[in-house]
C-alpha positions as YAML, in Angstrom:
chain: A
units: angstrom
residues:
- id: 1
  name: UNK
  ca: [0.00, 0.00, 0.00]
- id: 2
  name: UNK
  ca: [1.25, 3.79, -1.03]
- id: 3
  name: UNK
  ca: [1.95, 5.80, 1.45]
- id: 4
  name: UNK
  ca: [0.48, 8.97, 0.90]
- id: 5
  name: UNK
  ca: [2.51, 12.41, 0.60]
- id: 6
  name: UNK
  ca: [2.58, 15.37, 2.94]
- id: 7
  name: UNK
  ca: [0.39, 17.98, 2.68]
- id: 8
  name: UNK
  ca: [1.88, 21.38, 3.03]
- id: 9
  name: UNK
  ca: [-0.60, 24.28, 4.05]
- id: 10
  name: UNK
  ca: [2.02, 27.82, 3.09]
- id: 11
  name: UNK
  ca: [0.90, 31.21, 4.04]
- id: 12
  name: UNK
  ca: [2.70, 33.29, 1.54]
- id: 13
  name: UNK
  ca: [2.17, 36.58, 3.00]
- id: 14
  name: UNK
  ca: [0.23, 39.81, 2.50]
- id: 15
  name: UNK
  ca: [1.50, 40.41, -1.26]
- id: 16
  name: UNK
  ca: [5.16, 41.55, -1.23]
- id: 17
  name: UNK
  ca: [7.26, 38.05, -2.81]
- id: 18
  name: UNK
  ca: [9.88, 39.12, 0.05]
- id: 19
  name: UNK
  ca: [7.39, 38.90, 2.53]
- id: 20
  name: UNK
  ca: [7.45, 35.14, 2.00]
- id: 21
  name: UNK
  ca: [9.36, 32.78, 4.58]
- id: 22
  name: UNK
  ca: [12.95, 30.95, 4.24]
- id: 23
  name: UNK
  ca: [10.91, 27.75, 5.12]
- id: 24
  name: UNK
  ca: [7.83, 28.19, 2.89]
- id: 25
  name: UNK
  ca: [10.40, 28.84, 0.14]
- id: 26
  name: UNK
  ca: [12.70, 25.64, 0.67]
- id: 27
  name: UNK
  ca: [9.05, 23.33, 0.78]
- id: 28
  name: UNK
  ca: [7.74, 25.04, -2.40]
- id: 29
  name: UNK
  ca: [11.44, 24.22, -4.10]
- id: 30
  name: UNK
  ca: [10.90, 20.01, -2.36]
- id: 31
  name: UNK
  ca: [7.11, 19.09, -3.02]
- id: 32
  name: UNK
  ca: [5.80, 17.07, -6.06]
- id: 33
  name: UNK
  ca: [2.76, 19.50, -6.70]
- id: 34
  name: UNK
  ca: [1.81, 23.01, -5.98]
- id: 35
  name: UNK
  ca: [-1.98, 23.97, -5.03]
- id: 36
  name: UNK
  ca: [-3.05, 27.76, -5.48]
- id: 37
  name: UNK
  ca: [-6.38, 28.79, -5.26]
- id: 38
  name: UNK
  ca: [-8.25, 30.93, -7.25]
- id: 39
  name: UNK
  ca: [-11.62, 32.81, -7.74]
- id: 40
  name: UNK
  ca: [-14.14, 31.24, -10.21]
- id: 41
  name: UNK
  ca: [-14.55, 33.86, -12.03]
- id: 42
  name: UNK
  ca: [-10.89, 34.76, -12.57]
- id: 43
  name: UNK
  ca: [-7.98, 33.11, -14.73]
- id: 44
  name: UNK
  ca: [-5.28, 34.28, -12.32]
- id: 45
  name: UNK
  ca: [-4.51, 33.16, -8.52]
- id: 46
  name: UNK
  ca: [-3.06, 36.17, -6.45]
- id: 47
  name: UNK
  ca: [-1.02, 33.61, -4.12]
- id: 48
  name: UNK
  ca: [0.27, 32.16, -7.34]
- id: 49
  name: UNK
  ca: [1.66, 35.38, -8.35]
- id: 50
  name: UNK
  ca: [3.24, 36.29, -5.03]
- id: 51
  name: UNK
  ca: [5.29, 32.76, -5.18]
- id: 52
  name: UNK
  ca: [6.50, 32.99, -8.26]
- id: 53
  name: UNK
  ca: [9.77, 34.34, -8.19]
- id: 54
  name: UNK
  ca: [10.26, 31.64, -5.97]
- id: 55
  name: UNK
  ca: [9.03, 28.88, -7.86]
- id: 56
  name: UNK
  ca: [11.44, 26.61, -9.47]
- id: 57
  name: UNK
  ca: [10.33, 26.34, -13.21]
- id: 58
  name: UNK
  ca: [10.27, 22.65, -13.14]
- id: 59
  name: UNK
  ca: [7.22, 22.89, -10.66]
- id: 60
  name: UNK
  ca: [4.11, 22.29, -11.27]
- id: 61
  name: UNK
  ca: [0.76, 24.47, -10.32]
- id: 62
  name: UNK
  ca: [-2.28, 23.91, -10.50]
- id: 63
  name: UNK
  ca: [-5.38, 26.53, -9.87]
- id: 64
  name: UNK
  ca: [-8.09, 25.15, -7.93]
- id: 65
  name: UNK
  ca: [-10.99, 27.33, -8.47]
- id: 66
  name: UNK
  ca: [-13.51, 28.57, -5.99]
- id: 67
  name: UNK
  ca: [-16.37, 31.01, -5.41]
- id: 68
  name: UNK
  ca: [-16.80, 33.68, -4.04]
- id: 69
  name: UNK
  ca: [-20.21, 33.31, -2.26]
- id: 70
  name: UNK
  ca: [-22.45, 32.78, 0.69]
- id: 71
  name: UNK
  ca: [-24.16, 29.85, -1.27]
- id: 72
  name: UNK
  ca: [-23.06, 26.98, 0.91]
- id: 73
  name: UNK
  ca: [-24.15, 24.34, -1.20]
- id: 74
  name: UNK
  ca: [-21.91, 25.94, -4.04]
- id: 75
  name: UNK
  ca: [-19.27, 26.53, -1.42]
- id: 76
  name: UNK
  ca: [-19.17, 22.32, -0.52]
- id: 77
  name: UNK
  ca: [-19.67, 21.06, -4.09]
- id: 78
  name: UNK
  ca: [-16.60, 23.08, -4.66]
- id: 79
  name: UNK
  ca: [-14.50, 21.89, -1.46]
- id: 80
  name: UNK
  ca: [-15.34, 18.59, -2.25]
- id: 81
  name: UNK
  ca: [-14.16, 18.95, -5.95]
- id: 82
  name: UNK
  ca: [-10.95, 20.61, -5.04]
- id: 83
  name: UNK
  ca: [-9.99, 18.29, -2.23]
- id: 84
  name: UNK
  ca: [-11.16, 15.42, -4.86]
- id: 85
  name: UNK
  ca: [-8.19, 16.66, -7.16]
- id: 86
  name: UNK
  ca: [-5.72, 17.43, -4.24]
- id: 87
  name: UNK
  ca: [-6.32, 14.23, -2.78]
- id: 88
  name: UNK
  ca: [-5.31, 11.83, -6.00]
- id: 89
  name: UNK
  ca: [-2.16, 13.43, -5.60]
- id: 90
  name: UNK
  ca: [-1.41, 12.72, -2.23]
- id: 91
  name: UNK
  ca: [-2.41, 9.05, -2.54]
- id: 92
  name: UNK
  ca: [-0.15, 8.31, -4.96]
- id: 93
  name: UNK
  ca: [2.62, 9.45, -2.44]
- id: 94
  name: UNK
  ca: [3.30, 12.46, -3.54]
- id: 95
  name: UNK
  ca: [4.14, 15.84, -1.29]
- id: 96
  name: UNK
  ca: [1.69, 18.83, -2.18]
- id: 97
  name: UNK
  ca: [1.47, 22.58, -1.47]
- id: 98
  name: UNK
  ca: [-1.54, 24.26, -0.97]
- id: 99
  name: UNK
  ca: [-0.78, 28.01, -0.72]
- id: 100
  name: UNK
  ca: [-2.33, 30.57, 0.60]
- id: 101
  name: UNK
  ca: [-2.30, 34.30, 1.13]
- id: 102
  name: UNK
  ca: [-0.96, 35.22, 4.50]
- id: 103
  name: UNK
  ca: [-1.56, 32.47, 7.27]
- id: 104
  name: UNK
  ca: [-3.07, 29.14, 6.11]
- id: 105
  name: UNK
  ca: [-5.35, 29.06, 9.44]
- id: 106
  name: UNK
  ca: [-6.71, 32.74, 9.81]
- id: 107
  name: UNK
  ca: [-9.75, 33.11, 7.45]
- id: 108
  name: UNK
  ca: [-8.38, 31.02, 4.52]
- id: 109
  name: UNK
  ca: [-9.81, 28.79, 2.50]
- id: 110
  name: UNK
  ca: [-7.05, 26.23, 3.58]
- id: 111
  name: UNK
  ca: [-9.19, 25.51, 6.58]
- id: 112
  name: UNK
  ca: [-12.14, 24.20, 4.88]
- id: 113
  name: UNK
  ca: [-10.41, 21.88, 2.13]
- id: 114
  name: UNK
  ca: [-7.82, 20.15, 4.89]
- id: 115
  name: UNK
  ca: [-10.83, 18.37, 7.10]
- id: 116
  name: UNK
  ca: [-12.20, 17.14, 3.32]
- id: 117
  name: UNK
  ca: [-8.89, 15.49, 3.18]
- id: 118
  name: UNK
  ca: [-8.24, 14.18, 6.08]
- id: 119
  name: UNK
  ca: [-11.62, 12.50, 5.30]
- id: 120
  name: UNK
  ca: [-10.03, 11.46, 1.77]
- id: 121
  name: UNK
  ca: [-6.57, 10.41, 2.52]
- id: 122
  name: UNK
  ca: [-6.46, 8.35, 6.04]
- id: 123
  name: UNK
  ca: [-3.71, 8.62, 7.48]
- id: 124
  name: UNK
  ca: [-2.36, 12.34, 5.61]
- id: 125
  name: UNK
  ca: [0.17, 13.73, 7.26]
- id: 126
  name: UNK
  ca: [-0.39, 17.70, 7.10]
- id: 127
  name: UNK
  ca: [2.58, 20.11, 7.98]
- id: 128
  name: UNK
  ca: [2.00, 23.78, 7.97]
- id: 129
  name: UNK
  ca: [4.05, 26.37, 7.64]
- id: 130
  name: UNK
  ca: [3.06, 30.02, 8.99]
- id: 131
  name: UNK
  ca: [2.86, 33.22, 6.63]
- id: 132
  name: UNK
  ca: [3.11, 37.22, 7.82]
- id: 133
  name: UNK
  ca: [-0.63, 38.34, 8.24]
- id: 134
  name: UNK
  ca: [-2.03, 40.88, 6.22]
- id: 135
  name: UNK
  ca: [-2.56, 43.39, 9.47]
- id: 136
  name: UNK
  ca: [1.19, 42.50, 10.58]
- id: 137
  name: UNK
  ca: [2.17, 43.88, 7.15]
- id: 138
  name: UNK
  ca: [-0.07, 46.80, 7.53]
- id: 139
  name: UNK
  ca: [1.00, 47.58, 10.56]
- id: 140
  name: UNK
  ca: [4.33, 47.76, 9.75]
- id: 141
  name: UNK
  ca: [3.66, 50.10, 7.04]
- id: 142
  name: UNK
  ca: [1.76, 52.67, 9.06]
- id: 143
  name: UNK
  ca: [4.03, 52.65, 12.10]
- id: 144
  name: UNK
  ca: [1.28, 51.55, 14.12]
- id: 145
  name: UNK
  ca: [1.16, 49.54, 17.26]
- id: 146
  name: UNK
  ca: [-0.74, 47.08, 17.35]
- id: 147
  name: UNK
  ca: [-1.05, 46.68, 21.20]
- id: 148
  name: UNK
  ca: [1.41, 47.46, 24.21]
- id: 149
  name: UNK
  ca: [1.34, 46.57, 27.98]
- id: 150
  name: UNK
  ca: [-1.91, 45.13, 28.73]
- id: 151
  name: UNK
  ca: [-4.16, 46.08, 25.80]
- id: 152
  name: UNK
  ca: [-5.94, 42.89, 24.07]
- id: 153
  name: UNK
  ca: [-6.28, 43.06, 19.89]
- id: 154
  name: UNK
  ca: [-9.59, 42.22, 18.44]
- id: 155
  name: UNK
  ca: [-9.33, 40.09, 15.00]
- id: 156
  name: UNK
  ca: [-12.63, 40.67, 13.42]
- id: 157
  name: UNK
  ca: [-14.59, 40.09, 9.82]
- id: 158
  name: UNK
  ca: [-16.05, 43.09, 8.14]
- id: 159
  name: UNK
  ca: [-18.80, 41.02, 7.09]
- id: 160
  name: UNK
  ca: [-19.96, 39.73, 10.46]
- id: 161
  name: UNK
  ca: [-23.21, 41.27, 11.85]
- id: 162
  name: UNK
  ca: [-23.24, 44.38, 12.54]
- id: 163
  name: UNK
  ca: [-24.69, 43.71, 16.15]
- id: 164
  name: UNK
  ca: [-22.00, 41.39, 16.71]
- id: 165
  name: UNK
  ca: [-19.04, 43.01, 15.39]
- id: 166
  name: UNK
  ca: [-20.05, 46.48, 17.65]
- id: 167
  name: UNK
  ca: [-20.45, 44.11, 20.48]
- id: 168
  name: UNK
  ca: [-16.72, 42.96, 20.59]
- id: 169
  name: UNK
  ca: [-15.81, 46.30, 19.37]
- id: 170
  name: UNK
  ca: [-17.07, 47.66, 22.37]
- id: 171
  name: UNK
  ca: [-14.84, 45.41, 24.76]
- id: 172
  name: UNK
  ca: [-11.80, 45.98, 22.88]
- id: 173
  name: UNK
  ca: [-8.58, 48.31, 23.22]
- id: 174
  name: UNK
  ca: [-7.76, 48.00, 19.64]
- id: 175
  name: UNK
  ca: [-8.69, 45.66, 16.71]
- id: 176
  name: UNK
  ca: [-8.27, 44.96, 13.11]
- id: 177
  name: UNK
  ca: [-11.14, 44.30, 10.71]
- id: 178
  name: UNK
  ca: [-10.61, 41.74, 7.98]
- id: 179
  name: UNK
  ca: [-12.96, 41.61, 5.02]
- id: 180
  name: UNK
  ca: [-13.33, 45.38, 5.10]
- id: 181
  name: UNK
  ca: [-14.22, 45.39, 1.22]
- id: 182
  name: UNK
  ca: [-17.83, 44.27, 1.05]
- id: 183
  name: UNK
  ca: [-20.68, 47.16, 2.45]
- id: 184
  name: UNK
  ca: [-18.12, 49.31, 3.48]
- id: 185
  name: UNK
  ca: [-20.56, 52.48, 3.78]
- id: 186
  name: UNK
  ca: [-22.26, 50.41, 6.31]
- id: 187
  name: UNK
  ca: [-18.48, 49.51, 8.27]
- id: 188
  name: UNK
  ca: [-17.88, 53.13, 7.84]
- id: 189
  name: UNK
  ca: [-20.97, 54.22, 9.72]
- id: 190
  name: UNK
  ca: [-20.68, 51.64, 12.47]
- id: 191
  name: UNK
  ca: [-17.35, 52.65, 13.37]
- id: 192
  name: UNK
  ca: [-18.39, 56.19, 13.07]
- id: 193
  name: UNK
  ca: [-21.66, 55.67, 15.76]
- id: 194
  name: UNK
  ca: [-19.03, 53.76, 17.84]
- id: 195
  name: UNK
  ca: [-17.00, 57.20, 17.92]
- id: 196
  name: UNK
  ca: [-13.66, 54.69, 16.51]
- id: 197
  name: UNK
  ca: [-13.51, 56.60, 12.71]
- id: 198
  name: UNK
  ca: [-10.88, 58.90, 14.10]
- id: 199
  name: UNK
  ca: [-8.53, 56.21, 15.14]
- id: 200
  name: UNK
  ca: [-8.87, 53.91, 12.16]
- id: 201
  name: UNK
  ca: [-6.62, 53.81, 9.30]
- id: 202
  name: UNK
  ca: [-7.82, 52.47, 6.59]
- id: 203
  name: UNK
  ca: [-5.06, 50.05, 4.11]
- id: 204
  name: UNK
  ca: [-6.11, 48.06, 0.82]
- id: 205
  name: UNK
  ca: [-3.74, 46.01, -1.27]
- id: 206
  name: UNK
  ca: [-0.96, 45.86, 0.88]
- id: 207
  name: UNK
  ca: [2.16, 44.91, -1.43]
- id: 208
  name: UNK
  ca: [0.05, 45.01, -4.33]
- id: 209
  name: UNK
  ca: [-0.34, 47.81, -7.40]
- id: 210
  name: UNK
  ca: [-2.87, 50.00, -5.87]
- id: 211
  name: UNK
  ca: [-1.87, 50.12, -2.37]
- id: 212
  name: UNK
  ca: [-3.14, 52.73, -0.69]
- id: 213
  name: UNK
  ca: [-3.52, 54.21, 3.18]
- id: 214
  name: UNK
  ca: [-6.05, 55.67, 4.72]
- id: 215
  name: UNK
  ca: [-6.14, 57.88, 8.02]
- id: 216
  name: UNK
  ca: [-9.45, 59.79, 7.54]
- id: 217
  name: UNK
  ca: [-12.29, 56.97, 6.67]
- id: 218
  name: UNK
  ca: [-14.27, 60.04, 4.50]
- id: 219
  name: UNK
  ca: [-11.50, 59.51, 1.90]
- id: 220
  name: UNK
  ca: [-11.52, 55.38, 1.72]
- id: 221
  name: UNK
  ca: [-13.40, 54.31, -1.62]
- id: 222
  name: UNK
  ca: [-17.23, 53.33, -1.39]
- id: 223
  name: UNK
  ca: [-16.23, 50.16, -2.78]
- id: 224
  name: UNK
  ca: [-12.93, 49.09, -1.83]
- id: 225
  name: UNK
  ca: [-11.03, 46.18, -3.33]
- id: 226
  name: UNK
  ca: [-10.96, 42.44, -1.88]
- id: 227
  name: UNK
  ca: [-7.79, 42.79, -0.07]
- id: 228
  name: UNK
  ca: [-9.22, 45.64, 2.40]
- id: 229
  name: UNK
  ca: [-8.47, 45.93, 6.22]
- id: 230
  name: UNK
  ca: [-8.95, 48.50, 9.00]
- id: 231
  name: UNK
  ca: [-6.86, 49.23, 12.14]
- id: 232
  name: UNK
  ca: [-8.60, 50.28, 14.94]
- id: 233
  name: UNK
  ca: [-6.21, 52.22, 17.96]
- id: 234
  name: UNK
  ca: [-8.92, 52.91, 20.54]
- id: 235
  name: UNK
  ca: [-5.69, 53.70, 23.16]
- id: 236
  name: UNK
  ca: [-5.71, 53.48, 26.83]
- id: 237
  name: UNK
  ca: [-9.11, 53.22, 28.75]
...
């Protein structure tokens, strides 16, 4: 019986190729196959292009495709496809990548295809190897704290409920909102009612063309791209 291959899960960062780690480079330049994946209504993987310099040309990548939706039963038919595909690889014994913008286990899709294949392959063996977060990057770029002494940080989606996102906002000293791109005249006014607009800066694709930052919320685009995040520095209570 074949042994089946390791499954890397590779956070390659916020966007900038350097950005991308000494280990995640040496396992891309060792595995078999390389997993990227991709929106379904694109030809192009942004984690794809962020690895590619690194990328020996002998390697092979393939672009697993999936939606961007809500639609849950869309969501599984296309998790089950994808780990379908990843999975033949792995039985045969063969090491595969699956890579992933910044860290494979903070709101990546990374986390719902490796349970599919643990299902798949018995017995996978699954390594991961960490990538710089998109509000690390960020905050490096703006100067910005992120928290000191005994503040906490609040990691939150832009897309959560609006109840439920000013309900955590309200016990934190400073947080970050992820998924700022989608209803962001709504985000905007929350954070305004919550009296946190002044000390939110605003940052969209980070190490991308189009990068842009933010310190007055008024000036942030009605309709900002995918890759959209906000910092939140409440300060000392």
């Amino acid at each position: 019986m074949t042994r089946p291959g390791t499954l890397y899960g590779i956070g390659v960062g916020p966007g900038d190729p350097e950005l991308v780690t000494l280990r995640a480079v040496r396992v891309l330049g060792a595995v078999d196959a390389v997993f990227a994946a991709s929106s379904s209504k694109n030809d192009y993987s942004i984690a794809e292009a962020i690895v590619a310099p690194h990328l020996p040309a002998s390697r092979s990548l393939t672009r697993l495709p999936f939606p961007m939706t809500r639609d849950q039963v869309a969501l599984d038919a296309a998790w089950a496809k994808n780990a379908a595909a990843m999975a033949a690889v792995l039985a045969a014994g063969r090491d595969a990548a699956f890579i992933t913008l910044g860290d494979p286990l903070l709101y990546s899709t990374f986390g719902y295809v490796l349970p599919r294949l643990r299902d798949l392959v018995p017995g996978l063996a699954v390594d991961i190897v960490p990538g710089i977060t998109s509000f690390q990057a960020a905050a490096a770029r703006t100067g910005q704290v992120l928290v000191e002494a005994g503040e906490n940080l609040l990691v939150a989606s832009g897309i959560d409920d609006d109840g439920r996102l000013a309900a955590a906002l309200e016990t934190a000293d400073n947080a970050v909102i992820l998924k700022a791109y989608k209803s962001f005249p709504r985000l905007r006014a929350l954070l305004a009612g919550l009296g946190l607009a002044r000390g939110t800066t605003f940052v969209t694709c980070l190490g991308h063309d189009g990068e842009a930052v933010e310190r007055d919320l008024d000036n942030a685009p009605e309709r900002p791209h995918y890759l959209s995040l906000c910092l939140i520095k409440r300060g000392r209570r």
